[in-house]
C-alpha positions, 0 to 999 in steps of 0.5 A: 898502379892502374888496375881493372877488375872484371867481375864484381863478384865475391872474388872480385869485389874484394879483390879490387877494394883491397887493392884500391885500399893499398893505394892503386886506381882500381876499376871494377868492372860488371855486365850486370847493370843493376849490381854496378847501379847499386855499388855505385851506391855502395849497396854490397850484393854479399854479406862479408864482414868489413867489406862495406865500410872498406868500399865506401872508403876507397870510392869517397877516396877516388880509387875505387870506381865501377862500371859497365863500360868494359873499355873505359875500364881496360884502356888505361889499366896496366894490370887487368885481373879476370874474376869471372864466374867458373861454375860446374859444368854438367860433368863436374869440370868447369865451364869457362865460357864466362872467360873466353868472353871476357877474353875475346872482350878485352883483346881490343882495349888492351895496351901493350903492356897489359898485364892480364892476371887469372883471379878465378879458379880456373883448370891447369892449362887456361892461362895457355889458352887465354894466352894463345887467345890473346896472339890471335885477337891482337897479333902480339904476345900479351904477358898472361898470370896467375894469381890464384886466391886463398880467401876465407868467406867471412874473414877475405878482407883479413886473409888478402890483407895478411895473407899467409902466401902469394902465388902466381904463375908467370912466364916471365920474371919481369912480370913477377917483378911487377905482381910482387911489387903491387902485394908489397904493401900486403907482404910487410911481416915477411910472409912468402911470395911464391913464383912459379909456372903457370900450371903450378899456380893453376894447380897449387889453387885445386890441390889447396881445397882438396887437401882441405875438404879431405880432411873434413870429409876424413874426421866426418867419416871418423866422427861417424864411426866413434858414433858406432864404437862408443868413442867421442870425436872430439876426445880422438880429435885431441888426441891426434891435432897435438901432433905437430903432422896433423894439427887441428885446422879443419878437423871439426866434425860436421854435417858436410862442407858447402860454399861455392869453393869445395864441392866445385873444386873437387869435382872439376880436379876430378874431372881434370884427373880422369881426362889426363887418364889418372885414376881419382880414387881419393877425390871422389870418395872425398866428394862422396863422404861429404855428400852422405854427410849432408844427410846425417841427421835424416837418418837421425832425425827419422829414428827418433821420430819413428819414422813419422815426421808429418805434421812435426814443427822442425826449427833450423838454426843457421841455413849459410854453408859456414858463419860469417856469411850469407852463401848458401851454395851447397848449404848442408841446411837446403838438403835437410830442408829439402828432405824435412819437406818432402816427410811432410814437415813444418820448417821454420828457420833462422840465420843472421844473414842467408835468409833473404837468399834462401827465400828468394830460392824456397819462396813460402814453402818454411817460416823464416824468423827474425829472431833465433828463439822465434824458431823455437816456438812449439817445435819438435825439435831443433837442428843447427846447421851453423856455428853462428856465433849467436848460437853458442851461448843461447838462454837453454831455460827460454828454449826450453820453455818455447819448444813443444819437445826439447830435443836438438840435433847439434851439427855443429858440436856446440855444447857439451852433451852431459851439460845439455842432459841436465838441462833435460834435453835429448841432444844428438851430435856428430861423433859422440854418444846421445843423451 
């Protein structure tokens, strides 16, 4: 099939790649001439493991191409998926009005057959929007979806290529028809592809995350709570994940979810309920927990030090929201940096892959090290922000000899506290005694 992709972003990008790696003609298409200069040139503006090699495969192929020239691209396209920008508003709903452009765009280039697939995260009645859009722009009625994603950052390539299910929302099943057909090639071990309306797939989207963030924002709160009773999280977290209604997906205490996806998500369902007139008891309380979870180590970090954390060498591991990615959109690390800061710390930090974003954002106000014990060097003490995989097994007798005080804040719960006492450290963790 001929498809086009507007917005090269992490949504977009990967979905066109992983559509041209199954064999369709796939142009992705950008506003911004810098990052289709540098595709074009197979430089990745996201860090997504797999991604670059996958690119660079379907572009020498033929079937991947990108370019500025929205036209060119839609002209030939029987499918045209819109994967723009929604970022939160200033009342915590979502601002479309990246989408309406893009709409009001595209109408003129549009062949009969079109069909025009919502890839963003977008509020339930969009599609009708874009719909009613589309008859007045082009005087017919154009065959609008759905298509919500379910992609992980750090795992997107696998999770589209096996992906547990495919949903869109269509109004009428020849168009169902035609999306099956396209994810065919990604639905061979029988995995579901589910059908409905398009306000179901425009909610099926918002009530994932939710649902999600809930259960962190749940075992956060419980964490925090064994801290004050005694308790270890990790034992209760056994304890209940064997029962098959709860399980032990995202029940991993921490210091608050981040990315580009959650917090968004949240806020703008909230938004949603309260202009239908519906009372978002749950949800905000989701979203508060998670925000007071962000600065579990300031309070911490304060008791141990005295309250006087002027002049303290603070080393952070890990500054992306999770591993195996360099987004640091709502980043738990920026909140403790921000308030390490204003105490009048020193900070210098490291992350295998966010750095670069994170300085293009703080500038030379923290250190950035290339290598995680150069962090270490003559610190206070160190606080991980991210289960990077290259913290999990780091040499404690090297770590110990380079900080000043060997005392670490572990975010992330990854050592076992007794084992951490007799190296002869001072270890505070999430949900569990200190040592």
């Amino acid at each position: 099939m001929k498809i086009a992709v507007i917005g090269t972003g992490y949504v977009g990008l990967v979905t066109g790649t992983c559509f041209a790696d199954s064999g369709n003609d796939v142009t992705c298409i950008d506003i911004n001439e810098k990052k289709i200069e540098g595709l074009k040139r197979g430089e990745i503006p996201i860090y997504e493991p797999g991604l670059a090699e996958l690119v660079e495969h379907n572009v020498e192929a033929g079937r991947l191409k990108f370019t500025t020239d929205s036209a060119a691209g839609v002209k030939p396209a029987e499918i045209v998926y819109l994967a723009v920008g929604t970022p939160q508003g200033d009342d915590g709903a979502a601002d479309l009005s990246a989408m309406w452009s893009v709409v009001k765009g595209i109408a003129p280039h549009l062949r009969e057959d079109a069909i025009v697939v919502t890839k963003s995260t977008v509020p339930v009645g969009t599609n009708a929007k874009i719909f009613a859009m589309l008859k007045e722009f082009t005087g017919r009625e154009c065959d609008v979806a759905s298509n919500p994603e379910f992609l992980k950052e750090g795992a997107a390539i696998e999770d589209f290529m096996k992906p547990d299910r495919v949903v869109v929302g269509v109004r009428r099943q020849e168009v169902a028809d035609t999306l099956h057909m396209l994810y065919e090639p990604f639905l061979r071990t029988e995995k579901p592809f589910i059908s409905m309306s398009p306000e179901s797939a425009e909610m099926t989207k918002y009530v994932a995350n939710a649902l999600l963030a809930t259960k962190i924002s749940f075992i956060n709160e419980m964490a925090n709570l064994c801290e004050r009773m005694g308790g270890d999280i990790n034992d209760v977290r056994r304890g209940i994940g064997h029962d098959s209604r709860i399980g032990f997906a995202f029940l991993f205490p921490g210091v608050g979810y981040g990315g580009s996806c959650f917090p968004k998500d949240v806020r703008a369902l909230t938004a949603m309920s309260v202009d239908h007139g519906c009372v978002p008891t749950i949800l905000r309380a989701v979203d508060e927990v998670n925000e007071r979870q962000k600065s579990v180590f300031t309070h911490k970090l304060e008791e141990h030090f005295g309250g006087d954390l002027k002049g303290k060498s603070i080393a952070i591991w890990g500054l992306a929201f999770k591993p195996r990615t360099d987004d640091i959109r709502e980043a738990p690390a920026l909140v403790l940096i921000d308030w390490l800061l204003t105490k009048g710390a020193k900070v210098q930090v490291h992350d295998p892959e966010a750095m670069e974003n994170v300085q293009a954002e703080l500038g030379d106000k923290i250190t950035y090290c290339p290598r995680r014990m150069d962090a270490l060097e003559g610190v206070d003490a160190l606080v991980i922000m991210t289960e990077w995989k290259d913290y999990h097994s780091p040499d404690f007798a090297e770590m110990y000899q380079l900080m000043k005080s060997p005392v670490i804040f572990d975010g992330r719960n990854l050592y076992e506290p007794d084992r951490m006492k007799r190296r002869g450290y001072k270890y505070y963790s999430i949900g569990r005694p200190a040592v």
